[in-house]
Structure formats: C-alpha cells, structure tokens
C-alpha positions as a Markdown table, in Angstrom:
| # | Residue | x | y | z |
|---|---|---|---|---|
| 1 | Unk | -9.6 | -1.5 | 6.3 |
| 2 | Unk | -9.6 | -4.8 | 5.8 |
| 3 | Unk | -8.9 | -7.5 | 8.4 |
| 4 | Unk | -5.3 | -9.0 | 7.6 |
| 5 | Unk | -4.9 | -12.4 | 9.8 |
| 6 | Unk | -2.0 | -14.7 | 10.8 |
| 7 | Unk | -0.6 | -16.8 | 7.6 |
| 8 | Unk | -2.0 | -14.3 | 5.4 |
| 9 | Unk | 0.2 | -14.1 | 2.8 |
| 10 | Unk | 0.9 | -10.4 | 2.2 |
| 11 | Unk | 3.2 | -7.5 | 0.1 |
| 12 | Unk | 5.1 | -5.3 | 2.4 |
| 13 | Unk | 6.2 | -2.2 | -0.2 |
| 14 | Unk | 9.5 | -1.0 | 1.2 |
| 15 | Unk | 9.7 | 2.7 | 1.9 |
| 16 | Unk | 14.1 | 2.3 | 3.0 |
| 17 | Unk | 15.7 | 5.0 | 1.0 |
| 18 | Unk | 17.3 | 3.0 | -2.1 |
| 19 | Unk | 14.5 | 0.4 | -2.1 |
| 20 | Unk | 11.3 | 2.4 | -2.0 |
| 21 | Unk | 8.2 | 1.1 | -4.5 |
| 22 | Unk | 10.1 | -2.3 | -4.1 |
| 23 | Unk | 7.7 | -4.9 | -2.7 |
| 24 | Unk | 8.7 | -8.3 | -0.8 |
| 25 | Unk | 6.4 | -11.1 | -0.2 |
| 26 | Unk | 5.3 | -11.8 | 3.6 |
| 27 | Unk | 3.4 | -14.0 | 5.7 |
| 28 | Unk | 2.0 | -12.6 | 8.5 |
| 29 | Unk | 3.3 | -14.3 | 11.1 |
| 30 | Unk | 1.4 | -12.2 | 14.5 |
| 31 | Unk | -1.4 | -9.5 | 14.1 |
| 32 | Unk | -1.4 | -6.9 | 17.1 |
| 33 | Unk | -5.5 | -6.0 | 16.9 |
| 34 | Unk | -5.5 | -4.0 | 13.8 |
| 35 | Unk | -2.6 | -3.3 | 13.3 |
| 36 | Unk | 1.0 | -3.5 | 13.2 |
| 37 | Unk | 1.5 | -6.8 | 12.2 |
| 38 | Unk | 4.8 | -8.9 | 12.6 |
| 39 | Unk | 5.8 | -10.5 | 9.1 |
| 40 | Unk | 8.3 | -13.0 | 8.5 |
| 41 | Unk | 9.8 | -12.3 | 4.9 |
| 42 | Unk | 9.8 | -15.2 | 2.1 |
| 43 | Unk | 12.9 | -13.9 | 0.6 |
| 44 | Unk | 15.0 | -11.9 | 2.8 |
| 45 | Unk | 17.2 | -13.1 | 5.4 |
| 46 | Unk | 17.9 | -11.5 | 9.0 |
| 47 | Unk | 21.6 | -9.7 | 9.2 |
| 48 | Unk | 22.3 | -11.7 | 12.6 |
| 49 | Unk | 22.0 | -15.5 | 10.4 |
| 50 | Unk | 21.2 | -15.7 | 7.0 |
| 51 | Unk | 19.7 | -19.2 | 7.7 |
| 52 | Unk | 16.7 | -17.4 | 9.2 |
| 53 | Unk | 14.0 | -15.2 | 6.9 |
| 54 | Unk | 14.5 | -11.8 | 8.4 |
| 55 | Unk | 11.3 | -11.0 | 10.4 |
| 56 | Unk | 9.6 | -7.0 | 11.0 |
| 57 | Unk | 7.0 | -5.3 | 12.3 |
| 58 | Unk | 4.8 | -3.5 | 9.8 |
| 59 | Unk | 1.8 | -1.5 | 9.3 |
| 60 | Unk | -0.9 | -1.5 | 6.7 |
| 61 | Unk | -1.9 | 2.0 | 4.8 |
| 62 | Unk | -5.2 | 2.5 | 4.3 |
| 63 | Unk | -6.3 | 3.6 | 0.8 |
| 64 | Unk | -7.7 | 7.1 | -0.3 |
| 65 | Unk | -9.6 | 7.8 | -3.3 |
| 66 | Unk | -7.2 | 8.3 | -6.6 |
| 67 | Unk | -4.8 | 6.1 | -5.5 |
| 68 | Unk | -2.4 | 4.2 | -8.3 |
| 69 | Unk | -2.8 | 0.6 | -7.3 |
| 70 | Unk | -2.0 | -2.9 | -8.6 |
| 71 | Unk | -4.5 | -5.7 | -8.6 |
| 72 | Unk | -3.6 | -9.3 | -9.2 |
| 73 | Unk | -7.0 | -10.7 | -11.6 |
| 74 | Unk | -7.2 | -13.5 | -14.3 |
| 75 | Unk | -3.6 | -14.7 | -13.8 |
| 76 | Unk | -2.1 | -11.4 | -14.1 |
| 77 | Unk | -1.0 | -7.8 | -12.2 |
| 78 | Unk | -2.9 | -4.6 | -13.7 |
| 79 | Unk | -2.2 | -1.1 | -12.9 |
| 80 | Unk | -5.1 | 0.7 | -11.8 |
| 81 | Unk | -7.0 | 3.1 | -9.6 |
| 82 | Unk | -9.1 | 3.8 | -6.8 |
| 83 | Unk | -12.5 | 5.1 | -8.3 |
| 84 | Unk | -14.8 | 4.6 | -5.2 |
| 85 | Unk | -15.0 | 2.9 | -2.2 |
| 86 | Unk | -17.5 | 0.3 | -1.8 |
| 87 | Unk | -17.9 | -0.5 | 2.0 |
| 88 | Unk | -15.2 | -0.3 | 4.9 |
| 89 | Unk | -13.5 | -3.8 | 2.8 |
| 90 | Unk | -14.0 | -3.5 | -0.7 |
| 91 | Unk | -12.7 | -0.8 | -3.5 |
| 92 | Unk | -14.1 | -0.3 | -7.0 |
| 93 | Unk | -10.7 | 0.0 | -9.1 |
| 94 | Unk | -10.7 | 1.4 | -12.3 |
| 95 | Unk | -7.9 | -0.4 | -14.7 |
| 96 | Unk | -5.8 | 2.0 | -16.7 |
C-alpha cells in the first residue's frame, strides 16, 4: 500500500449505515506507522462545537484485483477498474 503522510490530502468513503459510498475530503492530520491515520475533516464539523472540523481515526483498504475504482486524470473523475497491479504502489486501471 501506498505510504499516506501527514497533510496529505485524502478521501475517507464513509461506511455509517445511511451514508455508505459517500466520500468526505480529509487531511491527514497524524499517521500511526502504516496505518490508522487521524484525519481532520474539511467539511464536517465535531458534535461537541460546530466551530471545530470534526476529527477521526481511519484506516486505509488495500486494493484487490477487480475492484470498481475512481481515478481523478485530465481535470476529471473516471470510473474504472483494477486490471493488474504494478508494484506494492502503483495499479494499472482499466477505464470503463
């Protein structure tokens, strides 16, 4: 997988029942070795003061073969898929 660093800006994909394949962008904010990572949310506020972005602790999945995907290229999101991995960093995707 992938190294993901503090103040990299990331995705987090929510998995909450009634929000699940909704994705909220993050800045990681702490990274624990690998992984989990503590995000701080750009646009979602903690329940304790809404003056303050609502910050979690969140874990990266890795990705299999055959998975549906999007990839941000050339300005613009495309749906895709994993066709083959490359090396432990880098994914061939093929765009549907």
């Amino acid at each position: 997988m992938a190294l993901i660093l503090r103040g990299d800006e990331v995705e987090v994909c929510s998995k909450q029942v009634g929000f699940v394949g909704s994705y909220y962008a993050a800045t990681v904010i702490n990274n624990y070795g690998n992984q989990p990572y503590a995000v701080h949310y750009k646009n979602l506020v903690s329940d304790d003061d809404e003056s303050q972005p609502l910050i979690e602790i969140v874990s990266a999945d890795e990705f299999s073969l055959y998975d549906g995907v999007n990839a941000y290229d050339n300005d613009g999101w495309w749906v895709g898929m994993i066709s083959r991995k490359q090396d432990s960093d880098h994914y061939v995707l093929c765009v549907l």
